[in-house]
matplotlib code that plots the C-alpha trace (Angstrom):
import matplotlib.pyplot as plt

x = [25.5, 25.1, 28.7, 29.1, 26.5, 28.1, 31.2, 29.7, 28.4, 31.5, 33.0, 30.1, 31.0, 33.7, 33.2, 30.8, 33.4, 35.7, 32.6, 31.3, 35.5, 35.5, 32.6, 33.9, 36.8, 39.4, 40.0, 41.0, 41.6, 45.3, 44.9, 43.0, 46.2, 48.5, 45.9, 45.9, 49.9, 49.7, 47.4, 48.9, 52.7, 53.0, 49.9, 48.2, 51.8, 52.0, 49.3, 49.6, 52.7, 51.2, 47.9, 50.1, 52.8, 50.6, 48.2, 49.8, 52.7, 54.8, 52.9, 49.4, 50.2, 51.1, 48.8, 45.5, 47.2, 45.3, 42.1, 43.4, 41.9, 38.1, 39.3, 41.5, 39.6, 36.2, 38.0, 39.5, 36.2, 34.5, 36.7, 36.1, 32.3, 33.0, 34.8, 31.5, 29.3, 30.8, 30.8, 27.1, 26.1, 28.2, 30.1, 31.7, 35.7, 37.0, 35.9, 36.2, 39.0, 37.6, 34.7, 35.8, 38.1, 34.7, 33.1, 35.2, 38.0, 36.1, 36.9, 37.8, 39.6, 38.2, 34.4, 35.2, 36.8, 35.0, 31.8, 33.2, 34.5, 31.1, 29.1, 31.7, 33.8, 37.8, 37.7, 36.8, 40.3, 42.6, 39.8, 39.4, 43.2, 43.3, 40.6, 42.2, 45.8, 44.2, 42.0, 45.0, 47.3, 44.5, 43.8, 47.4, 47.7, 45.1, 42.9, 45.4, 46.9, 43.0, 42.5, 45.6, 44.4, 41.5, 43.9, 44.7, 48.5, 48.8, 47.1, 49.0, 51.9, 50.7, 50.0, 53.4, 54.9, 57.0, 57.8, 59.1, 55.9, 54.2, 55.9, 56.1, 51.8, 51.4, 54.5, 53.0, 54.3, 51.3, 51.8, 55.2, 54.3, 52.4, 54.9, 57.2, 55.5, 54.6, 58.4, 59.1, 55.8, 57.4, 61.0, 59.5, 61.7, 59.3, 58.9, 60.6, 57.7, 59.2, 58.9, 55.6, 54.5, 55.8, 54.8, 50.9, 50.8, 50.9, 48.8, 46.1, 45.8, 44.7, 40.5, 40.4, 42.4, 41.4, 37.4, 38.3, 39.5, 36.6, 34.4, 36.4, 35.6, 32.1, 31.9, 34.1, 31.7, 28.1, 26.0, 23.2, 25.5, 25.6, 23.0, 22.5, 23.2, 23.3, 27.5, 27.0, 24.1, 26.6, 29.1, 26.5, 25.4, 29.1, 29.7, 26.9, 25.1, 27.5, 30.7, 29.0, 27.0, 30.8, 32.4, 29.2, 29.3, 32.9, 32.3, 30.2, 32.4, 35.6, 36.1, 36.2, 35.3, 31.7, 32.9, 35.9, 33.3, 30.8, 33.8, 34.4, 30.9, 30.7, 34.2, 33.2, 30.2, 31.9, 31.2, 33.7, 37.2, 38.1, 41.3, 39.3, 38.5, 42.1, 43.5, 41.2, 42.1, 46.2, 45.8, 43.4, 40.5, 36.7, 37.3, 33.2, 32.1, 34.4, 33.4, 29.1, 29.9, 31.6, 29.1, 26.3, 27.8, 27.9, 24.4, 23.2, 25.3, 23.3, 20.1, 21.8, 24.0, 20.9, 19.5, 22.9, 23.2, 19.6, 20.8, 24.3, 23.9]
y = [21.6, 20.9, 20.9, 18.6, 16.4, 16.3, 15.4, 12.4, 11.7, 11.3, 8.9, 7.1, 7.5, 6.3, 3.1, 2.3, 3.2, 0.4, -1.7, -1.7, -2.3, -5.2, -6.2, -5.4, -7.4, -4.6, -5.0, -8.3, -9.2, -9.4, -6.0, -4.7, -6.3, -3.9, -0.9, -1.7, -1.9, 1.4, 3.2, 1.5, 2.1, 5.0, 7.4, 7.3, 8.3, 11.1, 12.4, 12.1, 13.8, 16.5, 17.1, 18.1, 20.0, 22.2, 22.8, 23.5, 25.6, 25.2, 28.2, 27.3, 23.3, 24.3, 26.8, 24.0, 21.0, 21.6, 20.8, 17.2, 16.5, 15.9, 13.6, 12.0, 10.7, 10.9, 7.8, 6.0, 6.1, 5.0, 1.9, 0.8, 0.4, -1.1, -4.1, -4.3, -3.8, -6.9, -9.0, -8.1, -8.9, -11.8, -10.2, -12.9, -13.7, -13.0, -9.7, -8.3, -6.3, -4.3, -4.1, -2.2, 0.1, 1.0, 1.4, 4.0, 5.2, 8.3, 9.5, 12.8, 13.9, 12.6, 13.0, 15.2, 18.1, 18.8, 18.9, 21.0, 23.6, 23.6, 23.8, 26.2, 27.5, 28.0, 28.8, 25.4, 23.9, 23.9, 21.9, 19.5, 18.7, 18.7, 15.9, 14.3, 13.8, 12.1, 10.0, 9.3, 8.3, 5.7, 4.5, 3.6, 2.2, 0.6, 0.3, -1.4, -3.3, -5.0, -5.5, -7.9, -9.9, -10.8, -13.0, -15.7, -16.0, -12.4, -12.5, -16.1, -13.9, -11.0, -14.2, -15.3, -11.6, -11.7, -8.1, -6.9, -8.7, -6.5, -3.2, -3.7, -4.1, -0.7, 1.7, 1.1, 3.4, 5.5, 6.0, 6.9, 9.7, 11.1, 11.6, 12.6, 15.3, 16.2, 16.3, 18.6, 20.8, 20.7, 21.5, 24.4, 22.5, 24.0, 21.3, 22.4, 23.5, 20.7, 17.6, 18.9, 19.3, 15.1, 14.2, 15.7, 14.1, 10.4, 11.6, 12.7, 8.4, 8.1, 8.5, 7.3, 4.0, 3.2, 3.1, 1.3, -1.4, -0.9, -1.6, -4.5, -6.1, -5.4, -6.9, -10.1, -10.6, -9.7, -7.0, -9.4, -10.7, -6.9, -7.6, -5.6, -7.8, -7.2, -6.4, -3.9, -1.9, -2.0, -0.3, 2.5, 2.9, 3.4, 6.1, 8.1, 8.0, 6.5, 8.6, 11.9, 11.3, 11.1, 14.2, 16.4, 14.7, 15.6, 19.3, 19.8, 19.8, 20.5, 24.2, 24.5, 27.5, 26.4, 26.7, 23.5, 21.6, 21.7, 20.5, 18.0, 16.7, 16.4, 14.7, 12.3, 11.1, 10.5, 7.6, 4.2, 4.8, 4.3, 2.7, -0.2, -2.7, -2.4, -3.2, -6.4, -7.2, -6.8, -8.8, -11.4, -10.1, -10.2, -7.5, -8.2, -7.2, -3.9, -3.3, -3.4, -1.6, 1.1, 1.4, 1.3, 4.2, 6.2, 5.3, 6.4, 9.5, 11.8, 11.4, 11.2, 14.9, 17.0, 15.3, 16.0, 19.6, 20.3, 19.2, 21.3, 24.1]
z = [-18.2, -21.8, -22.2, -19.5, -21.0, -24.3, -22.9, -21.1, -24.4, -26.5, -23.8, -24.9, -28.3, -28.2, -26.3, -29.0, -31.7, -30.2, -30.3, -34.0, -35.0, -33.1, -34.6, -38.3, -37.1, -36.9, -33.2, -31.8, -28.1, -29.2, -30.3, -27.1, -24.8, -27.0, -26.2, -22.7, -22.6, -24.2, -21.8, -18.5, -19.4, -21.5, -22.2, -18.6, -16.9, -19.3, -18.7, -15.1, -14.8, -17.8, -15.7, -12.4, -14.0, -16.2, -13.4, -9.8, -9.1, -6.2, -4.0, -5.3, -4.0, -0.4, -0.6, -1.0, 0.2, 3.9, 2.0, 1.1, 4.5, 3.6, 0.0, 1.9, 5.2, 3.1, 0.4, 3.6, 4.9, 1.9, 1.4, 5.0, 4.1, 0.8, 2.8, 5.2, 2.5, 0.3, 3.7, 4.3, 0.7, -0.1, -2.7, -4.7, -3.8, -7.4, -7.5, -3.7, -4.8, -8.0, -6.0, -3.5, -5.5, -8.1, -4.8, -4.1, -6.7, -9.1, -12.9, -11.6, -14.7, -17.7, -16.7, -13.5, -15.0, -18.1, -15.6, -12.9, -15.4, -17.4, -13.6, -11.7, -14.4, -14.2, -10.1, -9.8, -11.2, -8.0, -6.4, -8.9, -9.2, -5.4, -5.3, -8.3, -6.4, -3.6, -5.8, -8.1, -4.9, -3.1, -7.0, -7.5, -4.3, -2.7, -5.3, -7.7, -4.4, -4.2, -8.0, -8.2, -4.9, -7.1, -8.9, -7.0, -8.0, -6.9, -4.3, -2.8, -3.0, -0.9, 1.7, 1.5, 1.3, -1.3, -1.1, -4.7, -6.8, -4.3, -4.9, -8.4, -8.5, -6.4, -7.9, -11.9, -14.3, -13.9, -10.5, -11.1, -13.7, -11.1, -8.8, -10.7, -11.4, -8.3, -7.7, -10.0, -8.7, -5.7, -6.4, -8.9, -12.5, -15.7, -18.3, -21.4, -24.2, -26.9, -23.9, -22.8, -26.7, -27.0, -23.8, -24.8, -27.9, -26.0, -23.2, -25.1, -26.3, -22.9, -23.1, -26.7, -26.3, -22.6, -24.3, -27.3, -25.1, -23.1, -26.4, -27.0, -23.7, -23.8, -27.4, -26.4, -23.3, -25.0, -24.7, -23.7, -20.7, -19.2, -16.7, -13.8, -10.5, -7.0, -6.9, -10.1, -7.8, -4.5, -6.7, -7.6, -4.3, -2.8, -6.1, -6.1, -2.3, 0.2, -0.9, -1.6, 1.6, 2.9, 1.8, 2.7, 6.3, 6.9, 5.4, 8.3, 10.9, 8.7, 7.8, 4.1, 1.6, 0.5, -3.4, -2.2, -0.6, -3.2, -5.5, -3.9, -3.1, -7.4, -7.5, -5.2, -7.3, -10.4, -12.5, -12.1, -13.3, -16.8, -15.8, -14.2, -16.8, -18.5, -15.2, -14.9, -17.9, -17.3, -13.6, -14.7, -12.6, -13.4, -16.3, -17.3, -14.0, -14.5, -18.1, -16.8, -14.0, -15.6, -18.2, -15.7, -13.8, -17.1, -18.2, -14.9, -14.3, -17.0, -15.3, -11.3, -12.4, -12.3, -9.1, -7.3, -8.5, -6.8, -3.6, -3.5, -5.4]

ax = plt.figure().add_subplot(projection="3d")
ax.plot(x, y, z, "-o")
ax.set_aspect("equal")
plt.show()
């Protein structure tokens, strides 16, 4: 656990480091725009398509992919209740979409892994990557779908249907990386060692860029305007009680090996996705409220880990 905990930490770390270089003026907002580009169209899809080719093999995919079930209708579930819970407690219009997606879209590789692997050790990796495809799929789906409603332009198109402004929103280039290498899982084609070596060297800007920008966008909006409201706490309660509450509900009726359930109980209350404030900032959605609640979720997340790993464990 103190692994985990440290890991938390740096993410923490570095959030602040993109902080104090906007403040010394280093960073600008043009500048966080150019890290955003960076992480949405070339790092994330890298390491998207690195994390699935690296980790599954052909055998091992069909193998687990029967367990997809409980992710799968657990997430569906979740984002059904998000859309009540935003109707029962007005959640403002501008951010219905981001809300629902923080609601129910977890980090399950940048904060999930590390902490699975330091709580269950390398028999827990399978399980993590099979929550992570299913989380990755709704995420670049749905979730980003419902992130560019929040603009209005966007979001007058998907009135009007106009179908390839549509697809171009849902099939980003991170989604893309993903399935491509699922394709190549699937069809058993290794990576050559030289591409994966390249391919790892722009992935791994993924975590450090995606929380400088996040730095930036706390610093642009003030740290004294991070208040915690009403729409940052439904976003908590969806991430760490209703979705959890989820997965161990379906587990019960749903035959899975204890060690897969357990899994994914932890997956499922991850903190908000890092993703989530760069992608308010690219569509023009309320990137503040993504930037508070992520670092809310964080913040809370070393003192909610212990609590959760009482009741499962």
């Amino acid at each position: 656990m103190i692994s985990a905990y440290i890991n938390i930490l740096f993410i923490f770390v570095l959030m602040f480091i993109g902080y104090v270089l906007t403040y010394k003026q280093w960073f600008t907002n043009q500048i966080g725009d150019a890290f955003s580009k960076l992480v949405l169209q070339i790092a994330l899809p890298c390491n998207m398509f690195l994390t699935i080719t690296k980790n599954f093999s052909r055998s091992e995919f069909l193998h687990l992919v029967g367990g997809m079930v409980i992710p799968l209708l657990s997430m569906l579930l979740t984002f059904v209740i998000s859309f009540v819970y935003r109707q029962i407690f007005h959640i403002s219009p501008a951010r219905k979409g981001i809300f629902s997606t923080m609601f129910t879209c977890s980090n399950t590789i940048f904060i999930g892994l590390p902490i699975n692997l330091a709580i269950f050790g390398e028999r827990a990796v399978p399980y993590v990557l099979l929550y992570y495809i299913v989380n990755t799929t709704i995420f670049w789906t749905l979730g980003i779908y419902f992130i560019a409603r929040d603009n209005p332009q966007i979001e007058q198109a998907t009135v009007n249907f106009h179908l390839i402004p549509i697809l171009k929103k849902i099939f980003s280039p991170a989604l893309l990386g993903f399935l491509l290498g699922l394709c190549m899982v699937l069809i058993n084609l290794t990576v050559p060692t030289s591409i994966e070596t390249f391919l790892a060297y722009l992935a791994n800007l993924t975590t450090p860029l995606s929380m400088f920008v996040i730095g930036i966008i706390v610093y642009n909006v003030g740290i004294k305007n991070l208040k915690l409201n009403k729409d940052i706490l439904g976003v908590l309660i969806g991430r760490y009680l209703i979705s959890p509450l989820i997965v161990w509900s379906l587990g019960q009726w749903i035959s899975v090996p204890p060690l897969m359930l357990s899994v994914f109980i932890i997956q499922s209350a991850m903190p908000v996705q890092n993703s989530v404030p760069i992608l308010a900032r690219s569509y023009e959605a309320d990137q503040k409220f993504a930037a508070s609640s992520l670092g809310y979720s964080v913040l809370l997340y070393l003192a909610y880990i212990p609590l959760l790993l009482k009741l499962i464990l």
